[in-house]
PDB file of N, CA, C and O in Angstrom, chain B, residues numbered from 101:
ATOM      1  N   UNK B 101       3.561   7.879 -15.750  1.00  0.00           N
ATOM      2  CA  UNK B 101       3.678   8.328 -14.374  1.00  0.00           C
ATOM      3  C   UNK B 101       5.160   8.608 -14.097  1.00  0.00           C
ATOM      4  O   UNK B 101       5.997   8.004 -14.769  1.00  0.00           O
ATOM      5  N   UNK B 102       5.535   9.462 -13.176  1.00  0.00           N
ATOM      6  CA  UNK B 102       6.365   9.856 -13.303  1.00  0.00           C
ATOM      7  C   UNK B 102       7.476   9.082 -12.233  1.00  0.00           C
ATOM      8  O   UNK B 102       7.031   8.193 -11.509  1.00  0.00           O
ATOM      9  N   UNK B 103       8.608   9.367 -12.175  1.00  0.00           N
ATOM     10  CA  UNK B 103       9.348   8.508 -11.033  1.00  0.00           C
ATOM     11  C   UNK B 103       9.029   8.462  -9.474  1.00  0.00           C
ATOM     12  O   UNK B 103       8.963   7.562  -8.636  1.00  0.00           O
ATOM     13  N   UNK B 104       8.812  10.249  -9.466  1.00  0.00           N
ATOM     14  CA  UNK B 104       8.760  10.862  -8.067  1.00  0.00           C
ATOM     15  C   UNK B 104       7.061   9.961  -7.671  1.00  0.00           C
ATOM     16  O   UNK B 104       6.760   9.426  -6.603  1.00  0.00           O
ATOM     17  N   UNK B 105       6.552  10.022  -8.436  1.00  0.00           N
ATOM     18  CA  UNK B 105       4.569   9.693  -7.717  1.00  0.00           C
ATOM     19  C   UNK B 105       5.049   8.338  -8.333  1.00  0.00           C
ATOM     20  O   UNK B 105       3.909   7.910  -8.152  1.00  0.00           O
ATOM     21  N   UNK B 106       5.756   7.167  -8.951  1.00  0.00           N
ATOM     22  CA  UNK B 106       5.788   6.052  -8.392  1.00  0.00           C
ATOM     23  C   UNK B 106       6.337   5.581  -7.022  1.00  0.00           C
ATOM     24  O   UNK B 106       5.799   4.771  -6.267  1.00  0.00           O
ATOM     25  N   UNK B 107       7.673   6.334  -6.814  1.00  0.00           N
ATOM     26  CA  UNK B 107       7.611   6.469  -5.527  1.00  0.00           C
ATOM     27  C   UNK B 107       6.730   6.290  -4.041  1.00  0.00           C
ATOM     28  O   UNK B 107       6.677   5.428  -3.165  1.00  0.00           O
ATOM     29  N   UNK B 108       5.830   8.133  -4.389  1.00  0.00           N
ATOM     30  CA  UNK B 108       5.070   7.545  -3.308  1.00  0.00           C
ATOM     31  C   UNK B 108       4.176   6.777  -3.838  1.00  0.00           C
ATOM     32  O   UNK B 108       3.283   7.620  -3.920  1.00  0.00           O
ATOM     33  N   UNK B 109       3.802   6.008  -4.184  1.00  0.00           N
ATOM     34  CA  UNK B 109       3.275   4.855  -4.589  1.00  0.00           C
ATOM     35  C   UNK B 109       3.689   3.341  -3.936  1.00  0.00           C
ATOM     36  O   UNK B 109       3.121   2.416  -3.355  1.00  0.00           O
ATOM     37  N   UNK B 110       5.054   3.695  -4.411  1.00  0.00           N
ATOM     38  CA  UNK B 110       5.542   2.396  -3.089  1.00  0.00           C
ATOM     39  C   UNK B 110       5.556   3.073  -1.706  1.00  0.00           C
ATOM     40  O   UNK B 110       5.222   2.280  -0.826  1.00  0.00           O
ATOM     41  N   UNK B 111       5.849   4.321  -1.254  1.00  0.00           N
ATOM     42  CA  UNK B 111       5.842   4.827  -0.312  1.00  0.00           C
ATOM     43  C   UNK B 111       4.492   4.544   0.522  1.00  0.00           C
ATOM     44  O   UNK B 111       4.625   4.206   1.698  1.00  0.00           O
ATOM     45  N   UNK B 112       3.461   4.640   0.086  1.00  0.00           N
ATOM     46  CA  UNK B 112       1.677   4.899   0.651  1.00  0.00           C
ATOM     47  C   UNK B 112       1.900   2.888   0.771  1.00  0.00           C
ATOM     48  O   UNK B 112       1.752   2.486   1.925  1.00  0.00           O
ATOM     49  N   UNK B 113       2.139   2.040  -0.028  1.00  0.00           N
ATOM     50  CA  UNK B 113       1.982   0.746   0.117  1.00  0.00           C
ATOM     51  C   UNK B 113       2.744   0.182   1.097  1.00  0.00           C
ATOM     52  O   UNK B 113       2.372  -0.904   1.542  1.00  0.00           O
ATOM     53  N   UNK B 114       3.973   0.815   1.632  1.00  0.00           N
ATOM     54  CA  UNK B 114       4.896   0.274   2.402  1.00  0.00           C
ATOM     55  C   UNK B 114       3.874   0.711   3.970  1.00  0.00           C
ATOM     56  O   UNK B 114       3.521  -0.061   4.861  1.00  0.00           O
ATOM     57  N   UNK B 115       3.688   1.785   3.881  1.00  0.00           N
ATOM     58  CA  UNK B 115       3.210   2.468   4.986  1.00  0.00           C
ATOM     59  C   UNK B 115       2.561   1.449   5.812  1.00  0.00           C
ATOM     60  O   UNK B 115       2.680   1.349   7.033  1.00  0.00           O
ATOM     61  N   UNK B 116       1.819   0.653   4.992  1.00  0.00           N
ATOM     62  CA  UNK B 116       0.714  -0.413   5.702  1.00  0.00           C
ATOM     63  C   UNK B 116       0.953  -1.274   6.410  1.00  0.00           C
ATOM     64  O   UNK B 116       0.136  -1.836   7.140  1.00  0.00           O
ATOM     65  N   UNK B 117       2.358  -1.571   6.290  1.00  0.00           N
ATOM     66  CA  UNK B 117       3.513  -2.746   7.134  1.00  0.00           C
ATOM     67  C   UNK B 117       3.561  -1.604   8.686  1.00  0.00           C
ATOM     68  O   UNK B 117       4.319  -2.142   9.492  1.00  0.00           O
ATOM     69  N   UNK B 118       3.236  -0.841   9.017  1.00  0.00           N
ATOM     70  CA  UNK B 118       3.722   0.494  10.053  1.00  0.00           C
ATOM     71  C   UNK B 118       2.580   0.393  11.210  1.00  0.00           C
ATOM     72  O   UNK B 118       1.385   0.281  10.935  1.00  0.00           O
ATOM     73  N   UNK B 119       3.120   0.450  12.615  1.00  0.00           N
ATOM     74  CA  UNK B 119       1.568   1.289  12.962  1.00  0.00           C
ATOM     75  C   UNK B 119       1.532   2.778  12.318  1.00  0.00           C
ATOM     76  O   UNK B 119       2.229   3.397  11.514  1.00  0.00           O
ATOM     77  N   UNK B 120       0.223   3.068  13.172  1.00  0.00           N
ATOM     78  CA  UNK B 120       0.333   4.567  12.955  1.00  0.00           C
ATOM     79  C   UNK B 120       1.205   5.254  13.952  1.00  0.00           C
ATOM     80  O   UNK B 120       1.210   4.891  15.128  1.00  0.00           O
ATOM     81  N   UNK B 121       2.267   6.670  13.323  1.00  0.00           N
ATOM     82  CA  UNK B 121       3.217   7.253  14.128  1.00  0.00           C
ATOM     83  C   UNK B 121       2.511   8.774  14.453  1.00  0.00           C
ATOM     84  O   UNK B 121       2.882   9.568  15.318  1.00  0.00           O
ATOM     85  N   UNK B 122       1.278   8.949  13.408  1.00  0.00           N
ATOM     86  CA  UNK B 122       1.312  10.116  13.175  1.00  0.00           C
ATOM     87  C   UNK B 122      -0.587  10.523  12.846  1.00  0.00           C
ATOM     88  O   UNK B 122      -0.985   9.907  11.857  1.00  0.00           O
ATOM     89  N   UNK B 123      -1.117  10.954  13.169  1.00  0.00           N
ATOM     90  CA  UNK B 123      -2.548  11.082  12.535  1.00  0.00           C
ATOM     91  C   UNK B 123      -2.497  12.662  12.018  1.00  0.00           C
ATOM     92  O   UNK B 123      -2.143  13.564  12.777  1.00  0.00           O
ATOM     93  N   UNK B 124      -2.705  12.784  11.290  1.00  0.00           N
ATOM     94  CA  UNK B 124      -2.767  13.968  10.347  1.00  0.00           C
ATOM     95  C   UNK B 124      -3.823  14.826  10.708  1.00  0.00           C
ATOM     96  O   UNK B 124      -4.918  14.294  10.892  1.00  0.00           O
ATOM     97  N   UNK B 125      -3.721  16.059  10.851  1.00  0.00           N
ATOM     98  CA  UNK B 125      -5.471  16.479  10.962  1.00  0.00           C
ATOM     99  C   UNK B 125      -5.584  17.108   9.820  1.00  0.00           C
ATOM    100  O   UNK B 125      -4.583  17.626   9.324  1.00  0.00           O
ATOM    101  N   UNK B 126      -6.910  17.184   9.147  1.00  0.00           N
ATOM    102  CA  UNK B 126      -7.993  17.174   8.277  1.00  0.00           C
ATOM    103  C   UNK B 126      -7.606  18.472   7.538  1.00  0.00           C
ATOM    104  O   UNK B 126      -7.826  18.482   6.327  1.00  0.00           O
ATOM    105  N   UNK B 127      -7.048  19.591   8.114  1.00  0.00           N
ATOM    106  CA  UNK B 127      -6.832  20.971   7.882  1.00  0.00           C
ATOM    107  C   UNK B 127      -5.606  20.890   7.145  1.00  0.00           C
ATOM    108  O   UNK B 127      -5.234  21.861   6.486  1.00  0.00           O
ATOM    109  N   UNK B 128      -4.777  19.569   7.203  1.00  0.00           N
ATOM    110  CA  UNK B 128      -3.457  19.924   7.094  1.00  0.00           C
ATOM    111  C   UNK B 128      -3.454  18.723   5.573  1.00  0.00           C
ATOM    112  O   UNK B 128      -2.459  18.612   4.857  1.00  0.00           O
ATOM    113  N   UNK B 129      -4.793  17.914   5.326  1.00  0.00           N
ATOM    114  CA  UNK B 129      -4.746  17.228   4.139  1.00  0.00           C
ATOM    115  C   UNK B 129      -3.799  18.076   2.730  1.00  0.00           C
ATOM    116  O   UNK B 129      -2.671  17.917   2.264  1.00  0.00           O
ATOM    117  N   UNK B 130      -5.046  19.074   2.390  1.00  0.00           N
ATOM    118  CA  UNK B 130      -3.912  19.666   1.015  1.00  0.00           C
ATOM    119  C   UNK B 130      -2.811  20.231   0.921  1.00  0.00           C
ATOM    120  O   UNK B 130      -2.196  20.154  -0.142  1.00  0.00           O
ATOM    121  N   UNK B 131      -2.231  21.019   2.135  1.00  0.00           N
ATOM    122  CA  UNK B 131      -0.936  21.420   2.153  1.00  0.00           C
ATOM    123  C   UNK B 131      -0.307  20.368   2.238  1.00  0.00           C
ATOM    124  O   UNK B 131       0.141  20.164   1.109  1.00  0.00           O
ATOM    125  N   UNK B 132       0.081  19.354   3.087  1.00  0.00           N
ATOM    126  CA  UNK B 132       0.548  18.517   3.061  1.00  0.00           C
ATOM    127  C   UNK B 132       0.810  17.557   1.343  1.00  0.00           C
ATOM    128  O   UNK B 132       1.905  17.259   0.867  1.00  0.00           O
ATOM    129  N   UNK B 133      -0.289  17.321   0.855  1.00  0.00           N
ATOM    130  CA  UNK B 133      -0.698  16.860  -0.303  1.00  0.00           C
ATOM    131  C   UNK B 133       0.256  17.619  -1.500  1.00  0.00           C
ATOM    132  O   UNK B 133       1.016  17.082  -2.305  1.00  0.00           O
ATOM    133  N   UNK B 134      -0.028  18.909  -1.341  1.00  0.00           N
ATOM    134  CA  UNK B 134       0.552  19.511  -2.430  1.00  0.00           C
ATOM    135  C   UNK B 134       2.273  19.960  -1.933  1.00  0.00           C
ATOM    136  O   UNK B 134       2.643  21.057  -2.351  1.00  0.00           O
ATOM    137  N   UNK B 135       3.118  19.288  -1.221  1.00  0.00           N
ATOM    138  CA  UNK B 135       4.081  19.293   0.034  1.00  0.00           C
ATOM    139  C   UNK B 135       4.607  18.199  -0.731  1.00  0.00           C
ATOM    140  O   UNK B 135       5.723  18.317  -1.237  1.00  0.00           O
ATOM    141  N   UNK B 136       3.808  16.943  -0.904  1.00  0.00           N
ATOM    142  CA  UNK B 136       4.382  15.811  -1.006  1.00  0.00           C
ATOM    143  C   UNK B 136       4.358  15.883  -2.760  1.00  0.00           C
ATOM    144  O   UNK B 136       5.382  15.395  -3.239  1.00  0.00           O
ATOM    145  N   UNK B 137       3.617  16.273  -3.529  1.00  0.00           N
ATOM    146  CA  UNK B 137       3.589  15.823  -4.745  1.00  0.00           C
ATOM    147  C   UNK B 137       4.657  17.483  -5.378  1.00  0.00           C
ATOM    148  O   UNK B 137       4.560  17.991  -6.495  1.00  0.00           O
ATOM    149  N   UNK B 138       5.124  17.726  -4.791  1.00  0.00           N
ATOM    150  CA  UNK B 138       6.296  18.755  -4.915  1.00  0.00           C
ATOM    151  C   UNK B 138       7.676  18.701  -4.598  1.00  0.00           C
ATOM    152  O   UNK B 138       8.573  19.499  -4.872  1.00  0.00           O
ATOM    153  N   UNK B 139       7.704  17.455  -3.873  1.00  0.00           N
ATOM    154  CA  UNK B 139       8.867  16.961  -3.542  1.00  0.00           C
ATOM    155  C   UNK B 139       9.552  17.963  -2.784  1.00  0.00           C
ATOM    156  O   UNK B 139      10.694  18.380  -2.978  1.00  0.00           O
ATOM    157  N   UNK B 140       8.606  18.358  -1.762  1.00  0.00           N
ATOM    158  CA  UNK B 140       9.297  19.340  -0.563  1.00  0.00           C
ATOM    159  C   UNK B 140       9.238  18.331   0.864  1.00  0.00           C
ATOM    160  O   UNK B 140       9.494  18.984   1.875  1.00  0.00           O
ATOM    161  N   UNK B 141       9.014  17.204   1.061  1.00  0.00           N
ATOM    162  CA  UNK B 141       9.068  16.436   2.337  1.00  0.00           C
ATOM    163  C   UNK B 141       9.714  15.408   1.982  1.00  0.00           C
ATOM    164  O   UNK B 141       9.537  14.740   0.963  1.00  0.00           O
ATOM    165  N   UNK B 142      10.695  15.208   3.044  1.00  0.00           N
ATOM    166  CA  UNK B 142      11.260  13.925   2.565  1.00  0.00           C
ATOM    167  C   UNK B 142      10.901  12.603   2.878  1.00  0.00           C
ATOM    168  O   UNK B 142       9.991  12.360   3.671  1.00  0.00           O
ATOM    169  N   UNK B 143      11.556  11.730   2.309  1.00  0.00           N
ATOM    170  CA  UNK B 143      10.354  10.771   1.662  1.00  0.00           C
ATOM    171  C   UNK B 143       9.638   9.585   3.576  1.00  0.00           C
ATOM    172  O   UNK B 143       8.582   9.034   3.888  1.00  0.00           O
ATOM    173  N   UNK B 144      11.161   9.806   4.329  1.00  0.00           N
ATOM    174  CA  UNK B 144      10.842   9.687   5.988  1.00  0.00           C
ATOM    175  C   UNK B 144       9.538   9.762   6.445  1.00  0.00           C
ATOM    176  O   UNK B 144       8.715   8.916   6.792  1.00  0.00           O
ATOM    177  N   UNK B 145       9.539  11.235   6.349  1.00  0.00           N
ATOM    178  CA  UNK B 145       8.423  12.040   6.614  1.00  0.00           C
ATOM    179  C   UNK B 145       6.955  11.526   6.018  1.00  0.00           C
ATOM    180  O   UNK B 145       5.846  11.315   6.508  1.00  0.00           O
ATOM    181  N   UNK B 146       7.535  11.443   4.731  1.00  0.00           N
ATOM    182  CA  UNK B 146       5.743  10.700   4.361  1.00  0.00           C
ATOM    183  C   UNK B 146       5.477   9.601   4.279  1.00  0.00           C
ATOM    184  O   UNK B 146       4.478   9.215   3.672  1.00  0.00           O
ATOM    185  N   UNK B 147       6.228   8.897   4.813  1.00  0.00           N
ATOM    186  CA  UNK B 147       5.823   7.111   5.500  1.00  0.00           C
ATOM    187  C   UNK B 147       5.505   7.219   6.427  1.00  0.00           C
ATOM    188  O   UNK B 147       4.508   6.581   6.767  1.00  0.00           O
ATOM    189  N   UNK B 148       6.157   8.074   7.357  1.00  0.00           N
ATOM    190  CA  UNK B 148       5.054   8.827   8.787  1.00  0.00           C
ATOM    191  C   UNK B 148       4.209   8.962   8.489  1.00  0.00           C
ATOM    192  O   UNK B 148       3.403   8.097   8.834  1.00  0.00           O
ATOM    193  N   UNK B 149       3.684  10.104   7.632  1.00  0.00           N
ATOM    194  CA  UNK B 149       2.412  10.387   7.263  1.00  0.00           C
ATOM    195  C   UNK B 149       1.307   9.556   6.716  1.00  0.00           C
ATOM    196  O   UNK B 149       0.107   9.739   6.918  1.00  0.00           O
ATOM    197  N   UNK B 150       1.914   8.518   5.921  1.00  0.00           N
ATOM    198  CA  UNK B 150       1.033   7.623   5.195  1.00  0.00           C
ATOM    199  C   UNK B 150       0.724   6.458   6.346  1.00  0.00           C
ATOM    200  O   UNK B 150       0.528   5.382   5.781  1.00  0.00           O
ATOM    201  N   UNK B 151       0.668   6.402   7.151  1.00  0.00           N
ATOM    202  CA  UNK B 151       0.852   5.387   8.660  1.00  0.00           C
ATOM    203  C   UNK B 151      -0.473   5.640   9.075  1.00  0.00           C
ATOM    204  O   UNK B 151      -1.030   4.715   9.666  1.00  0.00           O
ATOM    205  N   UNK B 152      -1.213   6.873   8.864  1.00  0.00           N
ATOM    206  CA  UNK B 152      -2.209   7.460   8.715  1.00  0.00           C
ATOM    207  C   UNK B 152      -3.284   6.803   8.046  1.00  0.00           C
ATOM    208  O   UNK B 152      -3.631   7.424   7.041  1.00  0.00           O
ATOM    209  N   UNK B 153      -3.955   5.714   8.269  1.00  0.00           N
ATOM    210  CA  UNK B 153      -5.255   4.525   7.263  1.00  0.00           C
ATOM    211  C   UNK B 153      -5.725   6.320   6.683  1.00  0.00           C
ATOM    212  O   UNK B 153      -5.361   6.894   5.657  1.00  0.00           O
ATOM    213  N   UNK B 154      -6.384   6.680   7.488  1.00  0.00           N
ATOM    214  CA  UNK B 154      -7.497   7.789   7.017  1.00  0.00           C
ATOM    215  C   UNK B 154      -6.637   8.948   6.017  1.00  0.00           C
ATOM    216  O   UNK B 154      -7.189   9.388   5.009  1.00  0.00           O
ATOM    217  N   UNK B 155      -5.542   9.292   6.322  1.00  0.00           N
ATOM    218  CA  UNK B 155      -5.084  10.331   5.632  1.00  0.00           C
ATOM    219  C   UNK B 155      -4.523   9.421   4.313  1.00  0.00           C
ATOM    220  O   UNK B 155      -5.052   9.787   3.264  1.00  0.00           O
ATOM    221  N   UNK B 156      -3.746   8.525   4.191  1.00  0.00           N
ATOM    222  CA  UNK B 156      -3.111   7.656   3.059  1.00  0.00           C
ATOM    223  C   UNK B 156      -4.286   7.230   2.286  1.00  0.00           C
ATOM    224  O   UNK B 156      -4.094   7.212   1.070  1.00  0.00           O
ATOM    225  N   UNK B 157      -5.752   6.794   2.790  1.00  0.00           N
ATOM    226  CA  UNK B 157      -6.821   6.509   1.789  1.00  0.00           C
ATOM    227  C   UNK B 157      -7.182   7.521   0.907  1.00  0.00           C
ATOM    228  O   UNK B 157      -7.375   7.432  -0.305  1.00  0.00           O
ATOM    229  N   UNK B 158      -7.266   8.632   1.738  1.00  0.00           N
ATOM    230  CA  UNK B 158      -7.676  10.169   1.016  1.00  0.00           C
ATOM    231  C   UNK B 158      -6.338  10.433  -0.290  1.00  0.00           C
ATOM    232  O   UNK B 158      -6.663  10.624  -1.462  1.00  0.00           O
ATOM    233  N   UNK B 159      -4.905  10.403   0.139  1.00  0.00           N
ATOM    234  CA  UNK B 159      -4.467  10.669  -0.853  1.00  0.00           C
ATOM    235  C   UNK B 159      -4.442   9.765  -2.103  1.00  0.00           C
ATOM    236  O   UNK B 159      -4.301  10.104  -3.278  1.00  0.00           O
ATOM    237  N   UNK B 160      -4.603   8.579  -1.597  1.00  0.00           N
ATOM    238  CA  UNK B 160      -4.549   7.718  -2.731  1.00  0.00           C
ATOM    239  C   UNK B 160      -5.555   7.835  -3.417  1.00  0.00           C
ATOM    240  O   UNK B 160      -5.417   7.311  -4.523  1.00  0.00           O
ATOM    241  N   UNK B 161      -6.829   8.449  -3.190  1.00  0.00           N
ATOM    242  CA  UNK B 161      -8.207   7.973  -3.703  1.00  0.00           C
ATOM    243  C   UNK B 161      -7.929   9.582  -4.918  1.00  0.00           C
ATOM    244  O   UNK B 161      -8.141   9.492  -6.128  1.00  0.00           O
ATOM    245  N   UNK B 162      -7.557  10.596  -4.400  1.00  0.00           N
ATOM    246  CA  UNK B 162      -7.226  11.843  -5.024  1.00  0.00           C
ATOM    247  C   UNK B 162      -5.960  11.583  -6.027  1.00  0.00           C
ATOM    248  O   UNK B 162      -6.226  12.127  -7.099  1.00  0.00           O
ATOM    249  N   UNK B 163      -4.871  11.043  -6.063  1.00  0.00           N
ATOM    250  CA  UNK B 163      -3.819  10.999  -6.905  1.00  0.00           C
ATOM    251  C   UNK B 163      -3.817   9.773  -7.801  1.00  0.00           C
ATOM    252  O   UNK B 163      -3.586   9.793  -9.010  1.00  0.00           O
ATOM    253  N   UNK B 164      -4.090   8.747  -7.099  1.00  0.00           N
ATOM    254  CA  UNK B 164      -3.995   7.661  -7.628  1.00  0.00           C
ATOM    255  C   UNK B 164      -4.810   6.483  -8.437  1.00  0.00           C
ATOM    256  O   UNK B 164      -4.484   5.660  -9.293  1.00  0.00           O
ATOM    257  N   UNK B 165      -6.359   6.895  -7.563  1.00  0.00           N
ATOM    258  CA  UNK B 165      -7.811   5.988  -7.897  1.00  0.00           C
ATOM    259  C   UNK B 165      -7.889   5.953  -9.331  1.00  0.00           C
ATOM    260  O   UNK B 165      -8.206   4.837  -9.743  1.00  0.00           O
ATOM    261  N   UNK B 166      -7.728   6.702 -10.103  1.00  0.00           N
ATOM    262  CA  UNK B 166      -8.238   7.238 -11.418  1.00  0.00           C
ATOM    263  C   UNK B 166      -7.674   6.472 -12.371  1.00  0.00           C
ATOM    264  O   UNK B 166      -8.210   5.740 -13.204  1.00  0.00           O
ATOM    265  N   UNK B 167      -6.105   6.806 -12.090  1.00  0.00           N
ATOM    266  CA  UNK B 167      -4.782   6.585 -13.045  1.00  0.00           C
ATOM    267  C   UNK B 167      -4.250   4.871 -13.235  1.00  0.00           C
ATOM    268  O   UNK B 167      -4.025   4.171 -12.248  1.00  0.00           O
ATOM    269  N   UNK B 168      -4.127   4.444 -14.431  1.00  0.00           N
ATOM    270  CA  UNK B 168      -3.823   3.238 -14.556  1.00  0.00           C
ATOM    271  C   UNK B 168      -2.091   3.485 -14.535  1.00  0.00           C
ATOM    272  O   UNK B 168      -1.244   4.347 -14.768  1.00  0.00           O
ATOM    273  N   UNK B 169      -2.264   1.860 -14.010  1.00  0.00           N
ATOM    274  CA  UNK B 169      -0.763   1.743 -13.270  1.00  0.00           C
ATOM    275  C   UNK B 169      -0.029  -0.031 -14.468  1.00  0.00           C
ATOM    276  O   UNK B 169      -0.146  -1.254 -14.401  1.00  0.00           O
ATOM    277  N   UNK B 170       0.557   0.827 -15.237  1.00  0.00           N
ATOM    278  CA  UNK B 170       1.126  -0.037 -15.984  1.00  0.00           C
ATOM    279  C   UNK B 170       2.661  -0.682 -15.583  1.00  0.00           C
ATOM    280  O   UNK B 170       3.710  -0.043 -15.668  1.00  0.00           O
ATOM    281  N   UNK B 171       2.552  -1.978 -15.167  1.00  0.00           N
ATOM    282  CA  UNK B 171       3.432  -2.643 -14.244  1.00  0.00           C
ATOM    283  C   UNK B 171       4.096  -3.519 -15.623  1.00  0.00           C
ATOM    284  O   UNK B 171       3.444  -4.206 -16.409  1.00  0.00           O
ATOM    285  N   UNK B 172       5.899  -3.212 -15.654  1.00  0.00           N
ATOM    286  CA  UNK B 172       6.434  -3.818 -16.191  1.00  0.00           C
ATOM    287  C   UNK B 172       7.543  -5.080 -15.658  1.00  0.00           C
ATOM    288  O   UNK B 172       8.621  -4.516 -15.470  1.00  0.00           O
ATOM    289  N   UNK B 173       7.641  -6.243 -15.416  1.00  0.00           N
ATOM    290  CA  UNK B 173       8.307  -7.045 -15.127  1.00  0.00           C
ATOM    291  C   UNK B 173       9.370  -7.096 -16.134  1.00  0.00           C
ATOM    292  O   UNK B 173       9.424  -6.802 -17.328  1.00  0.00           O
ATOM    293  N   UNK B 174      10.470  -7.715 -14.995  1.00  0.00           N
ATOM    294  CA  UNK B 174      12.332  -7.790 -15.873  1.00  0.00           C
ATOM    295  C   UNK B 174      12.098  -8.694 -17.155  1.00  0.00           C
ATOM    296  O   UNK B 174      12.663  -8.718 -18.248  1.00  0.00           O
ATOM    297  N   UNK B 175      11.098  -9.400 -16.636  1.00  0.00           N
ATOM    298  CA  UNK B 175      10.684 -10.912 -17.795  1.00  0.00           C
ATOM    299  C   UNK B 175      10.330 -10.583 -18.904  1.00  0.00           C
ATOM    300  O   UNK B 175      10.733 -11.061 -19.965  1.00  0.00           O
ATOM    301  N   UNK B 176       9.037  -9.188 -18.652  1.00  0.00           N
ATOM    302  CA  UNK B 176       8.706  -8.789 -20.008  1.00  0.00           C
ATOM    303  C   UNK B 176       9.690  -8.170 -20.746  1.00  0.00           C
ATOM    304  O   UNK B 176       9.353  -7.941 -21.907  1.00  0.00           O
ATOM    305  N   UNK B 177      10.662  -7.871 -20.474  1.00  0.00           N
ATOM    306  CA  UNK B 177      11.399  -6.742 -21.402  1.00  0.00           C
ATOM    307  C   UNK B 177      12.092  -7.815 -22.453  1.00  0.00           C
ATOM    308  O   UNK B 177      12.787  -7.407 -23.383  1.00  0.00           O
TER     309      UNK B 177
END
């Protein structure tokens, strides 16, 4: 995985500490989507966005559900 989509990775997890600032509408899911995994919004912007339960489930379930997430600790190295 790459740096930028670990990122939002912590980005979509932080979000959850937030209310919501922002509700996304439905039309604006894949532009947005393909916005963020292009590294055209900055990263502000999509902690706004991810503040969003309904829109942050959708992206995570599309980018992320699938993909194993291999977590390395300082300890293991």
């Amino acid at each position: 995985m790459s740096n930028h989509l670990r990122n939002i990775r912590a980005l979509i997890e932080s979000a959850k500490e937030f209310e919501v600032s922002r509700k996304v509408d439905t039309y604006e899911y894949e532009s947005l989507e393909k916005m963020i995994l292009e590294d055209q919004i900055r990263y502000s912007e999509v902690i706004e966005l991810f503040t969003d339960v309904v829109y942050r489930e959708w992206f995570y379930n599309r980018n992320f559900a699938d993909k194993e997430m291999v977590i390395t600790k300082f300890s293991d190295i």
